[in-house]
TORPA-4810 file (N, C-alpha, C, O; in nm, 3 decimals):
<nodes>
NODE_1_-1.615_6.098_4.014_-1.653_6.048_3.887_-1.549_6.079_3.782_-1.516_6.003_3.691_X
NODE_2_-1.506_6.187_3.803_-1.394_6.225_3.696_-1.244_6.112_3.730_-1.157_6.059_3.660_X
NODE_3_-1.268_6.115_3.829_-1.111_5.974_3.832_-1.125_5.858_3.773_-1.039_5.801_3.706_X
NODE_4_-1.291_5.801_3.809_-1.323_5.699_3.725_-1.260_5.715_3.556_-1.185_5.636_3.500_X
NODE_5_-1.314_5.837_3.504_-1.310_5.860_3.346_-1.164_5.850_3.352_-1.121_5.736_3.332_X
NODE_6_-1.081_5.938_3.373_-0.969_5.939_3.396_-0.887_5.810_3.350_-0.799_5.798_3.264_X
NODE_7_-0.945_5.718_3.437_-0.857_5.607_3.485_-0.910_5.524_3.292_-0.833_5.491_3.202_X
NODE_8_-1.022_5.519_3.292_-1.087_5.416_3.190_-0.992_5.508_3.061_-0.928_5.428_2.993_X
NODE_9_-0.980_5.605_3.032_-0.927_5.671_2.931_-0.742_5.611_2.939_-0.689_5.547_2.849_X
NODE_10_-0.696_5.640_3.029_-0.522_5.562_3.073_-0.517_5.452_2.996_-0.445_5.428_2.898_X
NODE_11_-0.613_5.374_3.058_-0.589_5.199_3.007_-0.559_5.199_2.876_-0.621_5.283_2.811_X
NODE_12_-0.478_5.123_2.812_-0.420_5.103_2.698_-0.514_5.049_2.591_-0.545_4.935_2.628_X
NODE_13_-0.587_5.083_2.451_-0.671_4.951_2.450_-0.591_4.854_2.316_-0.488_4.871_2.251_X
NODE_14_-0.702_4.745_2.318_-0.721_4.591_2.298_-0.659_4.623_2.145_-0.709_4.716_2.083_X
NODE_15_-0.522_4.525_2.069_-0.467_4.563_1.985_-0.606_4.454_1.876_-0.659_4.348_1.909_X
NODE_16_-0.621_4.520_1.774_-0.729_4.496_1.687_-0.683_4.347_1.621_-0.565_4.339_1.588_X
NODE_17_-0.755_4.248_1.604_-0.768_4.148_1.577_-0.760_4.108_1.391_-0.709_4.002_1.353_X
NODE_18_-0.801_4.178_1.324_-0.852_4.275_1.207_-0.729_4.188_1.085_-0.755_4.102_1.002_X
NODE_19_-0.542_4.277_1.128_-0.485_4.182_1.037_-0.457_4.107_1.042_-0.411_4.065_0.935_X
NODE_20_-0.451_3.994_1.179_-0.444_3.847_1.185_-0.544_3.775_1.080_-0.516_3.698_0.988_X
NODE_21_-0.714_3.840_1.136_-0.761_3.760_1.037_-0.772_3.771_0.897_-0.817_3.688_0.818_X
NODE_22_-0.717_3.904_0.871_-0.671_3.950_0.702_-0.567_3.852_0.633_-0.578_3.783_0.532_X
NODE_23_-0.474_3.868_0.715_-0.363_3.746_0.677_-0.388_3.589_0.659_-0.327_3.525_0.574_X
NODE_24_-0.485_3.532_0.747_-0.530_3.414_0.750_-0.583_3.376_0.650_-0.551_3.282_0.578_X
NODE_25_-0.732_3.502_0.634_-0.766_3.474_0.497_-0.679_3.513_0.352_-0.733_3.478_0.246_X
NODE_26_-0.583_3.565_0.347_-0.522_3.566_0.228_-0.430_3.423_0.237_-0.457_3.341_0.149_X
NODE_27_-0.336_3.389_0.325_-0.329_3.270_0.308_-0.384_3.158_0.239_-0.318_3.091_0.160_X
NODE_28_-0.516_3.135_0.272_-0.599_3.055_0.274_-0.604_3.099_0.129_-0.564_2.993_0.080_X
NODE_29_-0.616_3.146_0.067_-0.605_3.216_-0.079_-0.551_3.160_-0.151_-0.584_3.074_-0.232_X
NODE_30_-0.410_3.233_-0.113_-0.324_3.226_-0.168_-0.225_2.992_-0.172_-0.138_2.925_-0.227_X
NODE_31_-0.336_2.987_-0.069_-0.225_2.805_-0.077_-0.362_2.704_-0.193_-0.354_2.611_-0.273_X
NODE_32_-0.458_2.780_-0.146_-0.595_2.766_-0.244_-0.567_2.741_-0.407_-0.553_2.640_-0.475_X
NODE_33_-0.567_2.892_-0.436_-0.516_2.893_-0.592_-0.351_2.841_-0.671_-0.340_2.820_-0.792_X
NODE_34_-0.245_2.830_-0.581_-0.146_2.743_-0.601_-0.174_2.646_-0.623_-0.166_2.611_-0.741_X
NODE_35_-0.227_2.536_-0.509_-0.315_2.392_-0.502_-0.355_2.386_-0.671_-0.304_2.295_-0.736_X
NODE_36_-0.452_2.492_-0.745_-0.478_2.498_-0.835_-0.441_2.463_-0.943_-0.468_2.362_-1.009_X
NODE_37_-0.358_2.574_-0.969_-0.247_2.622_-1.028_-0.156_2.515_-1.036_-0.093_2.539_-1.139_X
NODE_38_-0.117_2.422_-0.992_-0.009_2.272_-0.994_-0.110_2.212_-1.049_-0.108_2.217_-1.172_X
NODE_39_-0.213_2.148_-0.996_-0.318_2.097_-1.050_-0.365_2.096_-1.198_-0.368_1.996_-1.270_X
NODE_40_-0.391_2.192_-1.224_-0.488_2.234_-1.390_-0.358_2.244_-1.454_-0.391_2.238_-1.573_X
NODE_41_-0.220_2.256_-1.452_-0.098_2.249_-1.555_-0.114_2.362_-1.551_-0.131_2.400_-1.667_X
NODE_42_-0.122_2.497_-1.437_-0.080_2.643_-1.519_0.062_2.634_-1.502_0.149_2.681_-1.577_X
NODE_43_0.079_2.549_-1.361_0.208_2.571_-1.292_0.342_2.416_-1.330_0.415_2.345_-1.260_X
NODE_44_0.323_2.424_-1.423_0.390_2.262_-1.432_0.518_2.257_-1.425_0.581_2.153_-1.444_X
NODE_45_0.568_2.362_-1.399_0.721_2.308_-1.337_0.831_2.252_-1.463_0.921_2.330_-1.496_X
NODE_46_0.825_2.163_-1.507_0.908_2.115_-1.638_0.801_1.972_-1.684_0.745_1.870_-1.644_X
NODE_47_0.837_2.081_-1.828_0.722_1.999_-1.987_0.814_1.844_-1.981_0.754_1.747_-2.028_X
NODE_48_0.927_1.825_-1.936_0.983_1.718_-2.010_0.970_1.616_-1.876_0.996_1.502_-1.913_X
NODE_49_0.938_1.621_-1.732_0.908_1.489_-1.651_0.772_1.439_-1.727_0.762_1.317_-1.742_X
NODE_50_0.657_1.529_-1.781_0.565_1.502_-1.847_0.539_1.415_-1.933_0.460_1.320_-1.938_X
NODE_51_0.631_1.467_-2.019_0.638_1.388_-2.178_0.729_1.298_-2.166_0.759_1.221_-2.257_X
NODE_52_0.804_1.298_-2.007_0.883_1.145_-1.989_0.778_1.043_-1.909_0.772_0.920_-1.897_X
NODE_53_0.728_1.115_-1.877_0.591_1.014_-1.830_0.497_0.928_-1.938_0.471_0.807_-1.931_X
NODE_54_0.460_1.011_-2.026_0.385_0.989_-2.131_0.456_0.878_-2.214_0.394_0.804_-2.290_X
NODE_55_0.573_0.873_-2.196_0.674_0.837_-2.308_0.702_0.679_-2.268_0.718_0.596_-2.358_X
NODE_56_0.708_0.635_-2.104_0.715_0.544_-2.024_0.601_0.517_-2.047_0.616_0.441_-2.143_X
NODE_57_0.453_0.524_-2.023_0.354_0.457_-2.037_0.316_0.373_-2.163_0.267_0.261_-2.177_X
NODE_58_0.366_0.494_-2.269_0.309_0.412_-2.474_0.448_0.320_-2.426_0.427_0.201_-2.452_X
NODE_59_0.543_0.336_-2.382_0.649_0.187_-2.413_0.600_0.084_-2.346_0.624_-0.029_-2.389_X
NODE_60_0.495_0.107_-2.193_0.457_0.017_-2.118_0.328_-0.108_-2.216_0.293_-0.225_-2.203_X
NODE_61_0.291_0.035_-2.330_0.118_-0.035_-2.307_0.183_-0.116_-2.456_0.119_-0.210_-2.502_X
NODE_62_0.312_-0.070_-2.525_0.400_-0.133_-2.650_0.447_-0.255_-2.634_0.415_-0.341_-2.716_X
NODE_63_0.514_-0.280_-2.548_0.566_-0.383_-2.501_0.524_-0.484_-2.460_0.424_-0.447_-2.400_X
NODE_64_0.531_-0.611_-2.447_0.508_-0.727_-2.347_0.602_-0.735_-2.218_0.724_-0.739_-2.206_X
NODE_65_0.496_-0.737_-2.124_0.537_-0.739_-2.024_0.602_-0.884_-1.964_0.559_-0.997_-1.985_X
NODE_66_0.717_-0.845_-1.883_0.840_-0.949_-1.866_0.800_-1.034_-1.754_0.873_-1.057_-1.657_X
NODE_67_0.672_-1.085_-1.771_0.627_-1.187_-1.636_0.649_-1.309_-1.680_0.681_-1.349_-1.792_X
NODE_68_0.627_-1.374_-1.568_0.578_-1.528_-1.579_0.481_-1.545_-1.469_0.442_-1.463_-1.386_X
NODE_69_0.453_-1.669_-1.486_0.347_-1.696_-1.312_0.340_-1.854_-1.299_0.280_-1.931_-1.375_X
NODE_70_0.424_-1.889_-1.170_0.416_-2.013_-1.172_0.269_-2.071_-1.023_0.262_-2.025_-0.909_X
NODE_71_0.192_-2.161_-1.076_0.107_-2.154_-1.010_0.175_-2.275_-0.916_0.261_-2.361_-0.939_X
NODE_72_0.109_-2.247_-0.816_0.133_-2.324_-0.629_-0.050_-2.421_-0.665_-0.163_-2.378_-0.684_X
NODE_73_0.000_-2.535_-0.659_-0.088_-2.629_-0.645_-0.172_-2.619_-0.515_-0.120_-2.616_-0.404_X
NODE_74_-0.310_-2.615_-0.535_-0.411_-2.555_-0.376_-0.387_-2.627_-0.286_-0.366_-2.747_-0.301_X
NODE_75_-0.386_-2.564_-0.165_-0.325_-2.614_-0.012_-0.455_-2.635_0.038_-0.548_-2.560_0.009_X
NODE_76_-0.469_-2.763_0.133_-0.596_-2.799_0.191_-0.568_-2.819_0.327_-0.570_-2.936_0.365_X
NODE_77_-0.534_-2.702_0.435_-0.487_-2.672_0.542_-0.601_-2.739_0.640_-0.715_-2.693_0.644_X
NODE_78_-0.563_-2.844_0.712_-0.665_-2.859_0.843_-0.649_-2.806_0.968_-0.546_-2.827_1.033_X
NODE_79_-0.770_-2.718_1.021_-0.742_-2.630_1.146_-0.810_-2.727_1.263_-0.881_-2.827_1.250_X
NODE_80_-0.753_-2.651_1.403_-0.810_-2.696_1.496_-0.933_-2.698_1.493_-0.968_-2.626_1.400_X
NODE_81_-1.062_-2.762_1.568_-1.169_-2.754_1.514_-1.212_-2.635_1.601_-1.273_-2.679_1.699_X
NODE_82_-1.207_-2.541_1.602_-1.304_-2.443_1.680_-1.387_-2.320_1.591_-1.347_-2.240_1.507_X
NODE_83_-1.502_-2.341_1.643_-1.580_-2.230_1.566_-1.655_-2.304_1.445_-1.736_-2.225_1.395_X
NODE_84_-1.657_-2.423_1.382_-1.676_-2.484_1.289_-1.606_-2.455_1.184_-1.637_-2.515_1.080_X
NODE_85_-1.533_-2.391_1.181_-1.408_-2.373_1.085_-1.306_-2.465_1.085_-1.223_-2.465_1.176_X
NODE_86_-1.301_-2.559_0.976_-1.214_-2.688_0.995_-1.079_-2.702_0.918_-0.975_-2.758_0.952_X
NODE_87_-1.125_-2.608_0.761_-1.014_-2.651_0.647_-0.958_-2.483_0.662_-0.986_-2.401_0.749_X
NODE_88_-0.894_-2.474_0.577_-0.853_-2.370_0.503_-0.813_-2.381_0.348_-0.717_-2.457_0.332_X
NODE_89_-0.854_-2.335_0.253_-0.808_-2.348_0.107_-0.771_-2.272_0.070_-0.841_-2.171_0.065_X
NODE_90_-0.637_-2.269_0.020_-0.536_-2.208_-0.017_-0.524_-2.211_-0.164_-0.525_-2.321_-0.219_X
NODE_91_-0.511_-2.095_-0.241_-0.470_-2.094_-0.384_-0.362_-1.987_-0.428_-0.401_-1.874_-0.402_X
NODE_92_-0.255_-1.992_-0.479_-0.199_-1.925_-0.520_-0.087_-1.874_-0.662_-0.072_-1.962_-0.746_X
NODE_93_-0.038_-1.788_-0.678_0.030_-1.788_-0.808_0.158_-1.739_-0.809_0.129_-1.621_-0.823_X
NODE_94_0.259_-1.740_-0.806_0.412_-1.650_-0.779_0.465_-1.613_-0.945_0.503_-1.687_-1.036_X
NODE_95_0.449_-1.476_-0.937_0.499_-1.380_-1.002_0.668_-1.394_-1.019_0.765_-1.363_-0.950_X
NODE_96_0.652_-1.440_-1.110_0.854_-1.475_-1.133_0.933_-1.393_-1.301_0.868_-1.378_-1.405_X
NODE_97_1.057_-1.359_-1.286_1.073_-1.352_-1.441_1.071_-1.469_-1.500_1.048_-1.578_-1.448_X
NODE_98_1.104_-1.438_-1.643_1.065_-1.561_-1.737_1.168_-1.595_-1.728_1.134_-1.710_-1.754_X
NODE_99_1.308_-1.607_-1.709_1.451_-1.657_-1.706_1.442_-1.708_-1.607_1.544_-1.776_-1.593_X
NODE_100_1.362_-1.719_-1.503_1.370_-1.762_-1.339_1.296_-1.891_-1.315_1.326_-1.980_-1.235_X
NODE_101_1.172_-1.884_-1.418_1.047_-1.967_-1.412_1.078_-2.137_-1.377_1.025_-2.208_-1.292_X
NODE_102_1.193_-2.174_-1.484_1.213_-2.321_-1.449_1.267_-2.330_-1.341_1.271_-2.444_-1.294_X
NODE_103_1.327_-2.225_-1.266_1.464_-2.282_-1.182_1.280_-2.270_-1.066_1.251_-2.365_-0.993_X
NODE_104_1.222_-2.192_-1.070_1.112_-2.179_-0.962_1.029_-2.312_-0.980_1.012_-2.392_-0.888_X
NODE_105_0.996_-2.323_-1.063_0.912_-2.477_-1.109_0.959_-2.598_-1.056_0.893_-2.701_-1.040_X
NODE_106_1.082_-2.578_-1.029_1.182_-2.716_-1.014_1.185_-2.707_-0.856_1.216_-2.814_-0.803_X
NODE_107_1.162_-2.613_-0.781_1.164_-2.607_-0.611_1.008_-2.578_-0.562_0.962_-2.531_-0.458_X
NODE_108_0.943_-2.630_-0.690_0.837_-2.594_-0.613_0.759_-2.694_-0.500_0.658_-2.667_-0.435_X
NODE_109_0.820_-2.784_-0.501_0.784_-2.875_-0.356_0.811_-2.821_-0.219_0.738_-2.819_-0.119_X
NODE_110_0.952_-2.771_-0.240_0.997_-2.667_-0.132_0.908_-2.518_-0.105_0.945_-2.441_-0.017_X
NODE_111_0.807_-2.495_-0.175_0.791_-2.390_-0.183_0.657_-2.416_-0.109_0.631_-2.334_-0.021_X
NODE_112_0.594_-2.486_-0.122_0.424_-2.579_-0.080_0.508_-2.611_0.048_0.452_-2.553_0.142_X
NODE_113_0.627_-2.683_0.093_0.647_-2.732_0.252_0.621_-2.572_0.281_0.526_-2.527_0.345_X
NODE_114_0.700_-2.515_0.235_0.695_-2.417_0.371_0.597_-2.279_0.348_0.616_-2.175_0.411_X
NODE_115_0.518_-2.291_0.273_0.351_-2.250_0.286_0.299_-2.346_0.381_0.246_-2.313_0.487_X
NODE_116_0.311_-2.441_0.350_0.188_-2.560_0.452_0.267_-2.520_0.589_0.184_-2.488_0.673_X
NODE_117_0.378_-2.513_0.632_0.431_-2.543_0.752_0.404_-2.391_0.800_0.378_-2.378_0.919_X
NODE_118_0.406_-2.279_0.725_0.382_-2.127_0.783_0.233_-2.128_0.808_0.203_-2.108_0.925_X
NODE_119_0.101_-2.154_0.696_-0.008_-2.166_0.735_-0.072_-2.251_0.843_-0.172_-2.216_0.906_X
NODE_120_-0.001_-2.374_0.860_-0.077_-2.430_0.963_-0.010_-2.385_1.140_-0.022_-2.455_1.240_X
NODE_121_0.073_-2.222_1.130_0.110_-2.186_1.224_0.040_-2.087_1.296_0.047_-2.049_1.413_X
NODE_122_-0.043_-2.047_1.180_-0.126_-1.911_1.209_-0.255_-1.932_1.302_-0.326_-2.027_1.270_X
NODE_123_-0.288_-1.868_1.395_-0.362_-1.893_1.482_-0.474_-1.819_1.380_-0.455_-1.736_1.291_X
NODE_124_-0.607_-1.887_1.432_-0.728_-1.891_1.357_-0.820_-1.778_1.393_-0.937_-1.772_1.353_X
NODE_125_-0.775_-1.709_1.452_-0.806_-1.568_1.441_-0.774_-1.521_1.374_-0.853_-1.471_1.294_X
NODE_126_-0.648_-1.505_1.363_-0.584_-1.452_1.258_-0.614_-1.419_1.121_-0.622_-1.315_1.056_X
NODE_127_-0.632_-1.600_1.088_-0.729_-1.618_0.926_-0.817_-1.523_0.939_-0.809_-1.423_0.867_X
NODE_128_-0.924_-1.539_1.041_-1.064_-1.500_0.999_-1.075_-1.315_0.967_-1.163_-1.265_0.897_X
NODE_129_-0.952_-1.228_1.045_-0.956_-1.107_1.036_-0.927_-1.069_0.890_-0.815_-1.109_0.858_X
NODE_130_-0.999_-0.996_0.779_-0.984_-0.967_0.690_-0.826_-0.848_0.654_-0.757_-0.825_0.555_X
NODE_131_-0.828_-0.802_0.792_-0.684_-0.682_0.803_-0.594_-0.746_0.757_-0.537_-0.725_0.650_X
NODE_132_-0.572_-0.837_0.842_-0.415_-0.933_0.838_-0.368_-0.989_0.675_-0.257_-1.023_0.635_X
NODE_133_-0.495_-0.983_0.605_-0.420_-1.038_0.416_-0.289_-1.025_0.383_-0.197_-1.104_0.365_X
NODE_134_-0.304_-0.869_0.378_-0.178_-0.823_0.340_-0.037_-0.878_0.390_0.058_-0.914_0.321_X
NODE_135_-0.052_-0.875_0.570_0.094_-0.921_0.605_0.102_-1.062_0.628_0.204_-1.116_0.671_X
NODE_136_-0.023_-1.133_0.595_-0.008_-1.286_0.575_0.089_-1.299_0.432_0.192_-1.362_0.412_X
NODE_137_0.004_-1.205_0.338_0.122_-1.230_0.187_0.237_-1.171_0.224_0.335_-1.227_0.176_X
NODE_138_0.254_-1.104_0.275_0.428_-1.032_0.262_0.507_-1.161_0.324_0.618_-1.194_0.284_X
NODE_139_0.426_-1.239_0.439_0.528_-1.322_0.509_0.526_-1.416_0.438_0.642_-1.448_0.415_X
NODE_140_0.423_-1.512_0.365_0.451_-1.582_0.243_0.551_-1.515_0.161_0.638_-1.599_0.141_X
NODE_141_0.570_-1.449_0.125_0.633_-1.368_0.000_0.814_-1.377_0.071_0.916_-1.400_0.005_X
NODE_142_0.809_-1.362_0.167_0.954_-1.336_0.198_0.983_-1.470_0.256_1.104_-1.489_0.255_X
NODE_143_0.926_-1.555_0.299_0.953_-1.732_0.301_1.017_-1.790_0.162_1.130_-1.832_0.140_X
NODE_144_0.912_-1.778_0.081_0.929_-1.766_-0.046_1.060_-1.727_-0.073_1.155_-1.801_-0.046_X
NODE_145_1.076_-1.597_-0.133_1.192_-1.581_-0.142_1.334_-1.641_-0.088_1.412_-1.711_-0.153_X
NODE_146_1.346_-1.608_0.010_1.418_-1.701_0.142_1.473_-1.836_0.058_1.589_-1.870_0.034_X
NODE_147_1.334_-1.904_0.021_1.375_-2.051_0.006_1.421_-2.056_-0.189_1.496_-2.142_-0.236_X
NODE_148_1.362_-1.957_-0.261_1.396_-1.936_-0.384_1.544_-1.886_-0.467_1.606_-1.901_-0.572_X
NODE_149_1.549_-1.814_-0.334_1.710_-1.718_-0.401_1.679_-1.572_-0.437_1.562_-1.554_-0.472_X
NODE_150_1.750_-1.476_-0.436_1.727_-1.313_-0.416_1.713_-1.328_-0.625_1.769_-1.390_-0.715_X
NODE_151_1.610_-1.231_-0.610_1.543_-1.201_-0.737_1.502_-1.311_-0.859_1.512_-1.305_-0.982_X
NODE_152_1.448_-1.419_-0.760_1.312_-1.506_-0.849_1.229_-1.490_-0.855_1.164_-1.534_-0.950_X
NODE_153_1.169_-1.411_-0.752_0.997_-1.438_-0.727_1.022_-1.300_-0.680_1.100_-1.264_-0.591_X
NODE_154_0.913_-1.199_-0.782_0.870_-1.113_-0.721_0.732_-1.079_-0.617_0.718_-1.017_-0.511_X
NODE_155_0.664_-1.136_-0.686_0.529_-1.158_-0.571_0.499_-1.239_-0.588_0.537_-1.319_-0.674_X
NODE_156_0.365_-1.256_-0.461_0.271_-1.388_-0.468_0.144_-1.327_-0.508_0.108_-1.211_-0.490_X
NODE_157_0.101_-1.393_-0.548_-0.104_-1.342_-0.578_-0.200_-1.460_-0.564_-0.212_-1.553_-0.644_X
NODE_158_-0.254_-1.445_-0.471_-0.314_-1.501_-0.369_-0.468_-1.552_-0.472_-0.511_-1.454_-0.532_X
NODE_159_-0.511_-1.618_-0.485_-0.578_-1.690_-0.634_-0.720_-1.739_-0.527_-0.836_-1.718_-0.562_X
NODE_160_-0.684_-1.807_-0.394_-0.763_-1.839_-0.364_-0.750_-1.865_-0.154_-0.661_-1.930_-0.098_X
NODE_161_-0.854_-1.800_-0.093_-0.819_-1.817_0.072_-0.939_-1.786_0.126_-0.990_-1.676_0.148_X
NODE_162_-0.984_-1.912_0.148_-1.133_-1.967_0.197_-1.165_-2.032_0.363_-1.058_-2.085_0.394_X
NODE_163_-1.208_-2.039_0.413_-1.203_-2.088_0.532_-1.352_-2.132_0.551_-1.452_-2.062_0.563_X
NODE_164_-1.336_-2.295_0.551_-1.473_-2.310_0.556_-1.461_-2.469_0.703_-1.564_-2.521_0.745_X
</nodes>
């Protein structure tokens, strides 16, 4: 019996667990009240990106803004017939500067071919998935462009896309 004790006393023991989780929780603390601290302005880093922020917005809300918008006459897309989904109606508006506007106005026939010729390419699944919006406009948007010239048309805004 005494070798038993012996032996159990030898064994090395189990290194304590104790400041791992001391450390963890101060961590957790310490990234806590920083988070804060940036947050509530104790910690703001520099007063003047601030007040250059502030300073950009009153010129934004001062100013008139340098748009135009030339509207795209509505597209009345006919689909294959499946599903009872037959048309597609198309509405839209292109975001242009105001120095750009006539030269955009004046191609805008070119601009309707090749909407009509990109939309009636899109398989009709496609339409119906609400996901796809977005990269339906980007690929309008960069057709667009394409056929406009680099820095006419900044966006498109999509006014109207119905499927009935």
């Amino acid at each position: 019996m005494t070798a038993d004790a012996d032996v159990a006393e030898d064994a090395p023991r189990k290194a304590s667990k104790l400041p791992l989780v001391f450390g963890f929780v101060l961590a957790i603390l310490g990234a806590g009240g920083g988070f804060y601290a940036v947050q509530s302005g104790v910690l703001s880093g520099s007063d003047s990106s601030d007040a250059a922020e502030k300073e950009s917005a009153s010129e934004t809300s001062n100013t008139e803004l340098d748009v135009a918008f030339v509207a795209i006459d509505p597209l009345v897309i006919s689909l294959p017939g499946q599903g009872g989904r037959d048309h597609l109606r198309f509405a839209a508006q292109l975001e242009v500067r105001p120095d750009h506007a006539a030269e955009v106005e004046a191609i805008r026939p070119r601009i309707v071919d090749v909407l009509n010729g990109y939309l009636r390419a899109i398989d009709i699944a496609s339409l119906e998935d609400p996901a796809t919006l977005p990269r339906l406009r980007a690929q309008m948007l960069r057709r667009i462009q394409v056929v406009t010239g680099p820095g006419r048309v900044d966006d498109i805004l999509i006014m109207e896309f119905v499927l009935s």
